[in-house]
RODO-2510 file (C-alpha; in nm, 4 decimals, decimal comma):
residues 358
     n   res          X          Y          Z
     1     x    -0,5609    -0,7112     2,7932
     2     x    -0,6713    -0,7721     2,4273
     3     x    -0,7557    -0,4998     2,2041
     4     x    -1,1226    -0,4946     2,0686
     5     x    -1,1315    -0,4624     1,7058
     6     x    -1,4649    -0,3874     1,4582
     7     x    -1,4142    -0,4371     1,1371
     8     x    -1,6042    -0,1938     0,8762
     9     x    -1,6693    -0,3748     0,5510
    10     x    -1,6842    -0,7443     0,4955
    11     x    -1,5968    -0,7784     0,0935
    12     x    -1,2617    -0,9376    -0,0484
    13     x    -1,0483    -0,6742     0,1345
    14     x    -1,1528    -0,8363     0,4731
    15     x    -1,1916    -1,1683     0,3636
    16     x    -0,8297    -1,1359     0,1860
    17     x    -0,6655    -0,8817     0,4459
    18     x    -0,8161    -0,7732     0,7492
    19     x    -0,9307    -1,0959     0,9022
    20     x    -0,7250    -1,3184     0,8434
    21     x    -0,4334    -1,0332     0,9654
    22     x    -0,6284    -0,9612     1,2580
    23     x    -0,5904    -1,3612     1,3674
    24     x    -0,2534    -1,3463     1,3233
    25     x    -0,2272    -1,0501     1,5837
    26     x    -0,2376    -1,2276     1,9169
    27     x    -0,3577    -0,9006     2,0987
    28     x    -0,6410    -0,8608     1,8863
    29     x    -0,9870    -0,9667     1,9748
    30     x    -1,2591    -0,9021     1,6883
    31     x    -1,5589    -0,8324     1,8982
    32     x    -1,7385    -0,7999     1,5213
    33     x    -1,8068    -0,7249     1,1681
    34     x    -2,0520    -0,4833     0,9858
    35     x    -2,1706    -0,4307     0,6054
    36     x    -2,5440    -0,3848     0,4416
    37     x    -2,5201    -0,7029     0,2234
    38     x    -2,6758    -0,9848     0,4389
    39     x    -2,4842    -1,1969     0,1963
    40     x    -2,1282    -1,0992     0,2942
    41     x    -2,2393    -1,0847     0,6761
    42     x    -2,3194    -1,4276     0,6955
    43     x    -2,0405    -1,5859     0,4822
    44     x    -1,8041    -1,3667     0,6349
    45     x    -1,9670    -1,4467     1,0234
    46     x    -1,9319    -1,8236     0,9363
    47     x    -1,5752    -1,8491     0,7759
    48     x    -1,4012    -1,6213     1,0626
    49     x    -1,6638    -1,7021     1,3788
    50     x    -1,7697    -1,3616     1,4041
    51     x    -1,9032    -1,3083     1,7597
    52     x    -2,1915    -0,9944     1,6154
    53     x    -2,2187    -0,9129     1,2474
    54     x    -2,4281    -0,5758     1,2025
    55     x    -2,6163    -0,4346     0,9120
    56     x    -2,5915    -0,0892     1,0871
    57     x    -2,2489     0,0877     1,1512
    58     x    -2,3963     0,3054     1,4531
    59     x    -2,5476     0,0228     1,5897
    60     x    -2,1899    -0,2262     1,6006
    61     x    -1,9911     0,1204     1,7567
    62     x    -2,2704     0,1031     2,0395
    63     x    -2,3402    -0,2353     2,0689
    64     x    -1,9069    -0,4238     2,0509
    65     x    -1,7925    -0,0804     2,1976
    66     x    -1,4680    -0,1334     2,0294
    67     x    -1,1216    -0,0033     2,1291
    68     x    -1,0426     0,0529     1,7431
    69     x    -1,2048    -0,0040     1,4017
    70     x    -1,0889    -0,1119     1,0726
    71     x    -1,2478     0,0642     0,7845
    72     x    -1,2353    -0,1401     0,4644
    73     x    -1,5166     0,0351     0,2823
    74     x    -1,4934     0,2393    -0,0651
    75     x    -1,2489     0,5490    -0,0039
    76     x    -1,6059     0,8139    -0,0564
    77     x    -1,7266     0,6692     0,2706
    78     x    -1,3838     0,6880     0,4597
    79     x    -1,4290     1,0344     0,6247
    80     x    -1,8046     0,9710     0,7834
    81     x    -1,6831     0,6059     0,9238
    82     x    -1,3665     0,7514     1,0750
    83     x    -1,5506     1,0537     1,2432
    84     x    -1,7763     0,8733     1,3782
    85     x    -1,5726     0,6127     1,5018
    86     x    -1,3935     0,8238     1,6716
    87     x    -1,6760     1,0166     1,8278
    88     x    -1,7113     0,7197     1,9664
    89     x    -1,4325     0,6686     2,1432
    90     x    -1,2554     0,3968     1,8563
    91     x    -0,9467     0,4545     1,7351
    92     x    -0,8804     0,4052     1,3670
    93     x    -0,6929     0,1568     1,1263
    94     x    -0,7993     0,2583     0,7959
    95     x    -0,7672     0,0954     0,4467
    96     x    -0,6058     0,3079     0,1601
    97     x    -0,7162     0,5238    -0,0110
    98     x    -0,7096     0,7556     0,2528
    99     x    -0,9751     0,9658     0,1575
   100     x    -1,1528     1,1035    -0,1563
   101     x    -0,9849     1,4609    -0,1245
   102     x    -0,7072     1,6363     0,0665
   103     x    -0,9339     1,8504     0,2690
   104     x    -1,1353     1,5450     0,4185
   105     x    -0,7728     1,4113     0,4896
   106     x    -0,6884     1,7127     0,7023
   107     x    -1,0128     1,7387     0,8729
   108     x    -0,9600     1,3781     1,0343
   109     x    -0,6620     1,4477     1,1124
   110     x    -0,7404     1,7118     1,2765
   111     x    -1,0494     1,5489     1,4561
   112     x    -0,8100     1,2579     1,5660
   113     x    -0,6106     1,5113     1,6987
   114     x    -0,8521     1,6623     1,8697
   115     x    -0,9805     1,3171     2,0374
   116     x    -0,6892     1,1847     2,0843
   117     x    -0,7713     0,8860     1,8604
   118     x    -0,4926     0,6681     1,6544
   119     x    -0,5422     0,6859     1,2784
   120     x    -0,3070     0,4841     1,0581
   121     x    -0,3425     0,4014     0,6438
   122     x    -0,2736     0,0419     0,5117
   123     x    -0,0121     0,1091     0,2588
   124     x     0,1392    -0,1851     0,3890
   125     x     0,3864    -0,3150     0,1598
   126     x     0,6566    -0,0957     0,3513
   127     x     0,6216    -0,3976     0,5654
   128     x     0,6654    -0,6909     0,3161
   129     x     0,9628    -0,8873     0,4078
   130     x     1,1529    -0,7743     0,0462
   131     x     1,0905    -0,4205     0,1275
   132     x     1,1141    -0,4291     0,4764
   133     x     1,4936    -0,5870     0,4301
   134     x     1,6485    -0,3897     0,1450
   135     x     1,5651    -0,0755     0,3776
   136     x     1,7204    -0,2088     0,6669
   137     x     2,0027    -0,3224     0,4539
   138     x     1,9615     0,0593     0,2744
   139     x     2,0117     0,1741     0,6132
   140     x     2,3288    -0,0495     0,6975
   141     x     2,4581     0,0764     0,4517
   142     x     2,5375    -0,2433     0,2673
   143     x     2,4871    -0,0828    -0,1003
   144     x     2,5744     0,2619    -0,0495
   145     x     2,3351     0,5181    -0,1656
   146     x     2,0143     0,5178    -0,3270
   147     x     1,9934     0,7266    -0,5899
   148     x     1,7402     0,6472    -0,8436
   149     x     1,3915     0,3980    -0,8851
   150     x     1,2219     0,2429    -1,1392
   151     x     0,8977     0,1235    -1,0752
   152     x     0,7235    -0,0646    -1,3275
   153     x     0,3492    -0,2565    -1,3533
   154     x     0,2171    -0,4340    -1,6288
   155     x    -0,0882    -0,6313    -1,7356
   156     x    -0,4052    -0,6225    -1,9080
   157     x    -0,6592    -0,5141    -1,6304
   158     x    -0,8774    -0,1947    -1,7568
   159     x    -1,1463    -0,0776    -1,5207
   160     x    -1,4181    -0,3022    -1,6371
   161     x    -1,2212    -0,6039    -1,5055
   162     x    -1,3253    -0,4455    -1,1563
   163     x    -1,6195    -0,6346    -0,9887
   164     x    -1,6638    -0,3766    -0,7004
   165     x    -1,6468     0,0598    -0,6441
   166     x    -1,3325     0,0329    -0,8652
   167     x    -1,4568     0,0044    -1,1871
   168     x    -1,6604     0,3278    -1,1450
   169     x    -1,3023     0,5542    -1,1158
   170     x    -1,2108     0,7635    -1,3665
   171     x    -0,9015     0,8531    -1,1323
   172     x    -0,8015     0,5377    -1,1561
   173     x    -0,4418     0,3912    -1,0930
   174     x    -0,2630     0,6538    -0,9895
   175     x    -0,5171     0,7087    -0,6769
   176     x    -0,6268     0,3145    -0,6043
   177     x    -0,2721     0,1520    -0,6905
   178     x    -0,0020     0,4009    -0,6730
   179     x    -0,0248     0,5274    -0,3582
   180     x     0,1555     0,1907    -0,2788
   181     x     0,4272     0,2752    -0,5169
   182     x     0,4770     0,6109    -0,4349
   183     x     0,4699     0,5498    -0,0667
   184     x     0,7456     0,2682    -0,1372
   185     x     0,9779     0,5764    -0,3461
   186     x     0,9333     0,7916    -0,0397
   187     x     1,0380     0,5062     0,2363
   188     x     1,3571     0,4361     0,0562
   189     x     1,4806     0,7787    -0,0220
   190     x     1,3898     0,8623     0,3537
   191     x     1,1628     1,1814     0,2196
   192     x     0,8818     1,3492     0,0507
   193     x     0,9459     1,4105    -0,3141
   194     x     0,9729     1,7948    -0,4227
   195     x     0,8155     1,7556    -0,7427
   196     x     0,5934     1,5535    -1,0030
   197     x     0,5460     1,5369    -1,4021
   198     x     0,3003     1,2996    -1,5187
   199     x     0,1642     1,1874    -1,8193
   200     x    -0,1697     0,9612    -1,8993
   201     x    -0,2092     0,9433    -2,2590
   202     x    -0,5819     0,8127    -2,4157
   203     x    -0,5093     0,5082    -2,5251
   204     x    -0,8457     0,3569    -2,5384
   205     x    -1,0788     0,5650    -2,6817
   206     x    -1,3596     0,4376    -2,4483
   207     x    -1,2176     0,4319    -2,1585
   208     x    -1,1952     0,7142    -1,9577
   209     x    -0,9416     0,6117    -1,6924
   210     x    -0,5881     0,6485    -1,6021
   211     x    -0,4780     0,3201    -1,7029
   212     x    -0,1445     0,3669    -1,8807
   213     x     0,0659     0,6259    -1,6611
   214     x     0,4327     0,7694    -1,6568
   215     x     0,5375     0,9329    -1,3709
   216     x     0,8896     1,0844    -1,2709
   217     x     0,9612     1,1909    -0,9324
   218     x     1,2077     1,4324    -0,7672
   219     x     1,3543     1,3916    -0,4737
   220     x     1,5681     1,5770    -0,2335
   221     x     1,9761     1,5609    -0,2942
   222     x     1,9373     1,4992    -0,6762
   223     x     1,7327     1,1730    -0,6387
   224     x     1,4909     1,0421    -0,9025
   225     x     1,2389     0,8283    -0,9358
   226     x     1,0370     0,7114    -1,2495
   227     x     0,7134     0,4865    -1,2791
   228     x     0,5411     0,2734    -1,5224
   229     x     0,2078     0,1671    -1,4942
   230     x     0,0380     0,0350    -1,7735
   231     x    -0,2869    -0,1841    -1,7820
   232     x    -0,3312    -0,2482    -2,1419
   233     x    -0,0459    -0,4249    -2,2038
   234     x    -0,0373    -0,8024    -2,3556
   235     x     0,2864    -0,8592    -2,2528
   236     x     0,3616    -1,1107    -1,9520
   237     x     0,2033    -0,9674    -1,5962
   238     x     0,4477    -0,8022    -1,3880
   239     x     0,2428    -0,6770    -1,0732
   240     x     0,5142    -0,4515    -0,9369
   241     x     0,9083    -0,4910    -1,0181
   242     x     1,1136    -0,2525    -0,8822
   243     x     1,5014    -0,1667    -0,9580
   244     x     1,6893     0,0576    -0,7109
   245     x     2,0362     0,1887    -0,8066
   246     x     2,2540     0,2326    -0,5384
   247     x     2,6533     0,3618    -0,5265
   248     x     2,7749    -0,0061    -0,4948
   249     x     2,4576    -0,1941    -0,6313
   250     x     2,1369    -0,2308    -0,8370
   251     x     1,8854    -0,3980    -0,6262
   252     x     1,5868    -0,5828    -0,8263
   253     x     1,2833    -0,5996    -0,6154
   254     x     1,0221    -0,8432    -0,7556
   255     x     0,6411    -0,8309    -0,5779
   256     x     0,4205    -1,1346    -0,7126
   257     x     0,5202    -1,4617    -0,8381
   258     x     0,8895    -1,4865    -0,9860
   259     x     1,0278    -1,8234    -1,1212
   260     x     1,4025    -1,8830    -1,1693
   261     x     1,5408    -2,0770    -1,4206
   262     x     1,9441    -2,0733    -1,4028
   263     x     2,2413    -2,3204    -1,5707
   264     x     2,6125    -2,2321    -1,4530
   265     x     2,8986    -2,4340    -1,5841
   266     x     3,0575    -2,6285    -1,2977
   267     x     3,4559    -2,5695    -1,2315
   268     x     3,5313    -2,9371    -1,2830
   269     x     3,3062    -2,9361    -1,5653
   270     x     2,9307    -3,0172    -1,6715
   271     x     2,6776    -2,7988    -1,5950
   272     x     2,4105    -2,7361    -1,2905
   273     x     2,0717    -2,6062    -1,2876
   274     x     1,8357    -2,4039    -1,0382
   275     x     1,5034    -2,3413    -1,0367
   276     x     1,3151    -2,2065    -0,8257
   277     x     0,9818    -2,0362    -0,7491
   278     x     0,8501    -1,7994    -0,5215
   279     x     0,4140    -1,6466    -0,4840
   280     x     0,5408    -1,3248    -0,2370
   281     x     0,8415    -1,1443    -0,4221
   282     x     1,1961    -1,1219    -0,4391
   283     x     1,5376    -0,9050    -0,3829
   284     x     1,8257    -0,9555    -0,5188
   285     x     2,1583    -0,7533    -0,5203
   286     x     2,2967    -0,7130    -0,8503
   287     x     2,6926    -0,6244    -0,8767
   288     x     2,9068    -0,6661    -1,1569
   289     x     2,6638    -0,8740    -1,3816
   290     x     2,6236    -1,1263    -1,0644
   291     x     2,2684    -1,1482    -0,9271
   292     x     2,2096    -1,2727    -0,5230
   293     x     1,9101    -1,3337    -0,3580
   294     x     1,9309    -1,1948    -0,0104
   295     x     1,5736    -1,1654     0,0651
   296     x     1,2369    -1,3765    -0,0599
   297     x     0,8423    -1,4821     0,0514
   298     x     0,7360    -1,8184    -0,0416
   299     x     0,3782    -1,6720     0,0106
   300     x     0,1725    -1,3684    -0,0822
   301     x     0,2357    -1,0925     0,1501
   302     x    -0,0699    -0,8750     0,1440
   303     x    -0,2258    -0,9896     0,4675
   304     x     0,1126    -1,1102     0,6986
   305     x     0,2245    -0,7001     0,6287
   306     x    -0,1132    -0,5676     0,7045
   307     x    -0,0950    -0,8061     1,0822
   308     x     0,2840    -0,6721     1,1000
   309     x     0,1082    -0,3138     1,0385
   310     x    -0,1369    -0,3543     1,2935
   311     x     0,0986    -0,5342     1,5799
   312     x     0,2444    -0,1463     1,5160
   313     x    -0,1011    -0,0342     1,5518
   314     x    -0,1633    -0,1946     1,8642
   315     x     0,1524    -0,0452     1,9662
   316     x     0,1162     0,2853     1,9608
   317     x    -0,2415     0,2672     2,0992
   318     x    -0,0539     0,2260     2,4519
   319     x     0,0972     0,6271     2,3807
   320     x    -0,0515     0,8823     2,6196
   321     x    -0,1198     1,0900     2,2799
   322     x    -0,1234     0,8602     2,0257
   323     x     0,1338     0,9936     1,7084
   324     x    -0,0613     1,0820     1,3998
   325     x     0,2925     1,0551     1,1961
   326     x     0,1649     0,7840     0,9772
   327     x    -0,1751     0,9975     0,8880
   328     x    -0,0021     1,2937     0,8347
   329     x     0,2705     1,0671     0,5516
   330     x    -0,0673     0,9282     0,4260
   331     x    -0,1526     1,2595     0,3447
   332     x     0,1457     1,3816     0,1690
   333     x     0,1079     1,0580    -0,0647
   334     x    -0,2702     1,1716    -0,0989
   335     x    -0,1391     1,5362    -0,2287
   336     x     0,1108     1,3706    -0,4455
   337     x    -0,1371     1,1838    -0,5857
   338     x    -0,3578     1,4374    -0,6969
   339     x    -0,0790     1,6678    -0,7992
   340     x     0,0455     1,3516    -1,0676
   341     x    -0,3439     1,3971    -1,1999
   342     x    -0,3124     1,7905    -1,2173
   343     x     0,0719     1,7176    -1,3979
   344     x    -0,1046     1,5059    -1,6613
   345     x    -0,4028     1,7327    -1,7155
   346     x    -0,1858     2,0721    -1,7462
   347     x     0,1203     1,8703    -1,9110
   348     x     0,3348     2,1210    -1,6492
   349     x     0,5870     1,9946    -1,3517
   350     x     0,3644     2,0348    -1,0242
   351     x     0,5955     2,1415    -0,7395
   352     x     0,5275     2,0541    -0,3755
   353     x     0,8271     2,1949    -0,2759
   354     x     1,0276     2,4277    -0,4859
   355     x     1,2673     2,5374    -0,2017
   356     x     1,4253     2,1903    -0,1221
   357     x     1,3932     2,1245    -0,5067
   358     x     1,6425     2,4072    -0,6090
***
């Protein structure tokens, strides 16, 4: 029997993301779609056959009865649309970020509890294929241990670039990009970090936004991690390039397009060259200054890891008490995110836990 799906917001996130993931999901049916701009209903109805599009929330819940609904509206709304969801029976796949504060987080939580409901987050690049490998590979123990990431983003992108809720943040990357990054940090090293310093410096006098950001991490057993995020750069876009040292390697984990350009000297002489190009990232293992590729995606990622997300949705709907594990890690990443703000406004360490830190 298919699972009925809803899906809650019909802008670029579900015309990017949720749709076309939920057609790759064989087990999903989408029984239909709701938003208040007639506009996005009906292109959104046409392009993915849309059996009921709905102006009115209340009235799709009552009308599709869905067995779970996919909430891809601004984060302010999150809380309301998952309650009631729930109250009505749905259970609940819900688009980061989680929610505007930590308190709303643990009151859903709590209600899901309570009803018995399924509530994941889409921080779904855990499930890209170049992330996805170098953990299992982590976890082989084919590089030894981690010990220490570098996370780096750059581009020019301030907040006015933003044609939707975004540009209106003055909590800005940390809170609408980061939780990606730091949910990444905390899936390799296995754990929740112990403490955060950050630092936003005003680099734009009129803009009042986040948008170049330093953060260091620390992690259990005298692991670190450090991130660069910085959207007024005019240097060449990275969107997210990773390096993880390891005990017997570096690993260099590229998300985005990455182009290879390579000449080696052949044993019997003259020369070869390699090129190559790739839209959905790269790994590659580096070890004694050799560099191999052992993972790559021809494509962009975003939507194939939000259906491999929600085939483990659809999973652990079948549970007699469905696990709210992956809400309650959402929420940790939530705290840490608003502890990295209180770092840069106090210019202090926040600790989130002291005890394991010492």
């Amino acid at each position: 029997m298919k699972v009925r799906v809803a899906v809650c917001g019909l802008g670029g996130v579900a015309d990017r993301i949720h749709l076309p993931a939920c057609r790759a999901v064989p087990e999903i049916e989408v029984v239909g779609g709701c938003d208040p701009d007639a506009a996005a209903r009906d292109r959104m109805a046409a392009k993915f056959g849309l059996p009921g599009a709905f102006s009115d929330f209340a009235a799709m819940l009552k009308e599709t009865r869905p067995d779970a609904v996919i909430i891809g509206t601004p984060p302010n709304t999150h809380f309301e649309l998952c309650a009631q969801a729930m109250e009505s029976g749905a259970h609940v796949f819900c688009e980061k970020p989680f929610m505007p504060t930590v308190e709303e987080a643990d009151r859903i939580i709590a209600l899901a509890d309570q009803k018995r409901r399924l509530l994941r987050i889409n921080n779904q690049y855990r499930f890209m294929t170049i992330y996805r490998e170098a953990y299992q590979r982590l976890a082989r123990g084919d590089f030894g241990r981690a010990h220490y990431l570098q996370m780096w983003q750059q581009m020019y992108h301030p907040p006015s670039f933003e044609t939707n809720w975004r540009n209106q943040l003055r909590r800005y990357v940390i809170y609408e990009f980061g939780t990606h990054a730091l949910d990444l940090a905390s899936f390799f090293f296995d754990s929740l970090p112990v403490s955060v310093q950050a630092h936003t410096p005003k680099v734009a006098p009129d803009i009042d936004a986040d948008i170049l950001v330093h953060l260091t991490l620390r992690f259990p057993d005298d692991r670190l991690a450090v991130f660069s995020f910085n959207r007024m750069t005019h240097a060449p876009e990275k969107y997210l390039e990773a390096r993880l040292d390891c005990e017997q390697a570096s690993l260099r984990l590229s998300l985005g397009g990455v182009a290879r350009f390579s000449v080696e000297r052949l044993r019997h002489g003259g020369f070869s060259w390699k090129t190559g190009l790739v839209r959905g990232g790269q790994a590659r293992a580096e070890r004694k200054g050799r560099s191999q590729v052992f993972s790559s995606a021809r494509n962009s990622e975003f939507a194939s890891a939000t259906a491999a997300h929600l085939r483990h949705f659809v999973e652990q709907l079948n549970e007699p008490h469905p696990p709210l594990d992956g809400a309650r890690h959402a929420r940790e990443i939530l705290r840490l995110v608003f502890a990295a703000y209180e770092s840069a406004e106090s210019g202090e360490t926040v600790w989130l836990n002291r005890a394991v830190g010492k």
